[in-house]
C-alpha positions, -999 to 999 in steps of 0.1 A, spaced: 884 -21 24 851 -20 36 822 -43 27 794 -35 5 757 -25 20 730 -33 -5 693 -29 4 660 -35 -11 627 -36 -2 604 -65 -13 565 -75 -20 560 -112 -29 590 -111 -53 591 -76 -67 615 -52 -53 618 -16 -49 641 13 -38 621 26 -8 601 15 17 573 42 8 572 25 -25 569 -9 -13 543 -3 9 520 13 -14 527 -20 -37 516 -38 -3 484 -17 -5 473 -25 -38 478 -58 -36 458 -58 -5 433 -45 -24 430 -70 -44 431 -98 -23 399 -85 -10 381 -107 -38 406 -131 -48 409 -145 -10 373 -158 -16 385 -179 -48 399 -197 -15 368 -205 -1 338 -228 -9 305 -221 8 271 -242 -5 237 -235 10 221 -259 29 189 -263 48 187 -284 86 168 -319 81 169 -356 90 187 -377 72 174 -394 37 202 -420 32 206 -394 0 245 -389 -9 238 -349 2 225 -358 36 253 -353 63 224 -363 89 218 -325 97 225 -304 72 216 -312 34 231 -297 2 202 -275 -11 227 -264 -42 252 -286 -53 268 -252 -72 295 -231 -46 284 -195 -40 297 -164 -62 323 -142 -40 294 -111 -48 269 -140 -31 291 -146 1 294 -110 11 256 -103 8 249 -134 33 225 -124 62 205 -154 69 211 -189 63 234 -224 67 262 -235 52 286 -261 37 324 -244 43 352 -254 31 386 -232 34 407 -244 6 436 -230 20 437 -253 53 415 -280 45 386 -273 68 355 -283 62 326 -274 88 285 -269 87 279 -234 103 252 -207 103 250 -173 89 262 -156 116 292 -178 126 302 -166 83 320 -132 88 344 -148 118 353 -177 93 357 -155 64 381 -135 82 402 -165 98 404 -177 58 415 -145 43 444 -140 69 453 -176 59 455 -166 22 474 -135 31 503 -152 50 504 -178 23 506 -160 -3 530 -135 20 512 -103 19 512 -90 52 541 -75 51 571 -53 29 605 -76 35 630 -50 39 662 -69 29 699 -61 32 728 -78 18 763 -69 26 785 -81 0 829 -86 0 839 -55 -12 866 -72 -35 839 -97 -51 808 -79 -54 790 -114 -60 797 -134 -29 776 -121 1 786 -124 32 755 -116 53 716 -111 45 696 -93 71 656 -93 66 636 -70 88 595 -70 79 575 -41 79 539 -39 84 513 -18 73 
């Protein structure tokens, strides 16, 4: 008898019969992530001086603004330099306004892969024919947008 083909297609956890329908999901979700990526990332504003000996004074830059910039704030930067920090990876780094839209983009592909939305999971299962339950083998093939 033969074994028992079962496939699904997946989007961080939910499933769904086709892979139309689960990239649409992907889409969406994408969507989203435009904004909630930046919950990611800190940015302060700071202004070049010497140091002051004060606990803001990283003997360049200084914290003009103890407060972290609202995600509306951070993509209407033009001019300026900033504290950094991407939550996701840990870094930390001082850089100017025009070094911002590389860094914001290395950070949201960070939150993307971990939070696993860059791609559908497209996942088969081929179960024993005479117990349903027990599979046998998984194949997982990832589609991209």
């Amino acid at each position: 008898m033969a074994n028992l083909a079962e496939k699904r297609y997946e989007v961080q956890g939910s499933v769904f019969n086709t892979l139309e329908e689960a990239k649409s999901e992907l889409k969406n979700r994408l969507a989203e992530a435009e904004e909630l990526y930046l919950t990611m990332v800190s940015l302060k504003s700071c202004t070049t001086m010497a140091p002051t000996g004060d606990h803001n004074s990283t003997g360049y830059f200084y914290v003009m603004d103890s407060n972290y910039l609202e995600p509306s704030e951070i993509k209407n930067i033009t001019d300026g330099t900033f504290s950094f920090h991407n939550k996701m990876t840990g870094e930390h780094s001082f850089i100017i306004a025009s070094e911002l839209q590389g860094k914001l983009m290395l950070a949201k592909q960070d939150y993307l892969e971990f939070v696993r939305l860059t791609f559908v999971a497209e996942v088969t299962e081929i179960k024993d024919n005479s117990t349903p339950q027990r599979v046998i083998d998984c194949q997982v093939v990832q589609h991209t947008l």
